[in-house]
C-alpha positions as CSV (number, residue, x, y, z in Angstrom):
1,X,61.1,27.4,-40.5
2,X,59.8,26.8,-44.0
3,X,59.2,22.8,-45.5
4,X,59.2,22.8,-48.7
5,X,58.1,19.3,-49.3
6,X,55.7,18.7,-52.3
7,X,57.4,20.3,-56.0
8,X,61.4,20.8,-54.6
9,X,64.4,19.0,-56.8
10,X,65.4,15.9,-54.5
11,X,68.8,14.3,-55.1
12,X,67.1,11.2,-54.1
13,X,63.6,9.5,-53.4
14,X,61.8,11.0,-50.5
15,X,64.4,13.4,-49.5
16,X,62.9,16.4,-49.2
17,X,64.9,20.1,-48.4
18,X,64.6,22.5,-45.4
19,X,65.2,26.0,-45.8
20,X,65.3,27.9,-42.4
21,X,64.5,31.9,-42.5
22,X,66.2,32.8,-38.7
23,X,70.1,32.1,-40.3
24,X,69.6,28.6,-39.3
25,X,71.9,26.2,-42.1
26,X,69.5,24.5,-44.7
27,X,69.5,21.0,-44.2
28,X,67.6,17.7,-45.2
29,X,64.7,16.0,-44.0
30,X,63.6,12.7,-45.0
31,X,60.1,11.9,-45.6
32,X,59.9,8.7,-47.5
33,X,61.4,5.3,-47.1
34,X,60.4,3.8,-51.1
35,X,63.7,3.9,-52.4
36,X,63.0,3.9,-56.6
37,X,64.7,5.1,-60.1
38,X,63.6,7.6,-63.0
39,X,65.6,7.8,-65.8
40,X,66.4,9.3,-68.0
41,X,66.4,12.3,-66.9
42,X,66.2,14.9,-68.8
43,X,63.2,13.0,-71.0
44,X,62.1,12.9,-74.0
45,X,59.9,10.1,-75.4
46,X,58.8,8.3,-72.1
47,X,60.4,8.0,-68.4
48,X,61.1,5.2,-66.9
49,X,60.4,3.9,-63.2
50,X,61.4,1.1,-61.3
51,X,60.8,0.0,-57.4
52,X,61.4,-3.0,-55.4
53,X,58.7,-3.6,-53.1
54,X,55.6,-5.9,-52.2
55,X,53.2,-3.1,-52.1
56,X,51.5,-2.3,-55.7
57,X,51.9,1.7,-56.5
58,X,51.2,4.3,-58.4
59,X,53.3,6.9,-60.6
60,X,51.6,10.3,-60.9
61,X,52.6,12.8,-62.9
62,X,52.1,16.0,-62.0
63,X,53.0,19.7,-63.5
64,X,54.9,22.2,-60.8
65,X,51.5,24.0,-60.2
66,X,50.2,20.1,-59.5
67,X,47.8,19.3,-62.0
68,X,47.8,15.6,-62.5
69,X,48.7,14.9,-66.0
70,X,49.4,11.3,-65.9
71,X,48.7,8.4,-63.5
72,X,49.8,4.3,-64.1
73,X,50.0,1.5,-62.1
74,X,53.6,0.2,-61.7
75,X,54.7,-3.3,-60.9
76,X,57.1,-4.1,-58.6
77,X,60.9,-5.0,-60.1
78,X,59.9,-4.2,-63.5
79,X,61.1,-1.8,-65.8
80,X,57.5,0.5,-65.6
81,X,58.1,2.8,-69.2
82,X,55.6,6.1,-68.6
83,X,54.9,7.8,-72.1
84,X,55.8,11.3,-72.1
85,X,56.4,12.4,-75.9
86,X,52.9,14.3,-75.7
87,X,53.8,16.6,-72.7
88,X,55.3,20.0,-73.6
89,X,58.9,20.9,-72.3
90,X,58.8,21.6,-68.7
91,X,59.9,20.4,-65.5
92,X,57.6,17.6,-63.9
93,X,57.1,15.7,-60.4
94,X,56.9,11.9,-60.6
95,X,54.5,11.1,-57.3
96,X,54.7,7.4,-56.2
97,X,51.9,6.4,-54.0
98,X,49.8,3.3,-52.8
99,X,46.5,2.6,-54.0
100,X,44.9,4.8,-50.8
101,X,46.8,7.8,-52.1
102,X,50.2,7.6,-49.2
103,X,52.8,9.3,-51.2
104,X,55.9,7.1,-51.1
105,X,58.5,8.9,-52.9
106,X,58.7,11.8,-55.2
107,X,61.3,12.5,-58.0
108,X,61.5,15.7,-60.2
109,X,62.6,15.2,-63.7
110,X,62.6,17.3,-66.9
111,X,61.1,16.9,-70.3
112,X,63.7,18.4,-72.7
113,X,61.9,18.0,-76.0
C-alpha cells in the first residue's frame, strides 16, 4: 500500500490520503489531531492561519519539492497573517509544528498571483 502523507491536497487538517496498488478502495487516514484554518485559498498577498490551542507552533512554508521558504511563529486564537506577495505562483504546503519540529497539521494552498 502506498501513504502518501507529506505534499497530498487534504480536505482538512491532518487528514492525509491512502492510495492502495492491489485494487484495494482509496481511503483516509488521519494523522494529526491540530484542527486549524488557511485562507484564502487560492492566495495572493499573504495567507492567513489560525489555531486554538495551548501549545505555541510554527507555520512552515514549504514548496512541493519541500524547500522551506518561510517559517513564523503563530499565536494561539489569533488571526496569524503570513506574507506571501513575494512567492511565485505555485502550489504550497503550510506545515504546522511545535517548537521540537512534531508536525501537527498540514494544509495545501495555492498562490494565484
Amino acid at each position: 500500500m502506498l501513504v502518501i502523507k507529506d505534499y497530498a491536497y487534504e480536505t482538512q487538517a491532518g487528514v492525509g490520503i491512502i492510495a492502495g496498488d492491489m485494487g484495494e478502495a482509496v481511503g483516509i487516514q488521519t494523522e494529526h489531531e491540530l484542527l486549524f484554518s488557511l485562507y484564502p485559498n487560492p492566495a495572493e498577498d499573504w495567507i492567513e492561519i489560525r489555531y486554538y490551542e495551548n501549545e505555541q507552533l510554527y507555520a512552515d512554508i514549504r514548496n512541493l519539492e519541500g524547500k522551506l521558504l518561510l517559517t513564523q511563529a503563530l499565536q494561539s486564537g489569533s488571526a496569524n497573517r503570513l506574507p506571501v506577495a513575494d512567492l511565485p505562483m505555485g502550489t504550497y504546503v503550510a506545515v504546522i509544528r511545535n517548537e521540537t519540529g512534531e508536525v501537527k497539521g498540514k494544509q495545501v494552498w495555492v498562490k494565484s498571483r
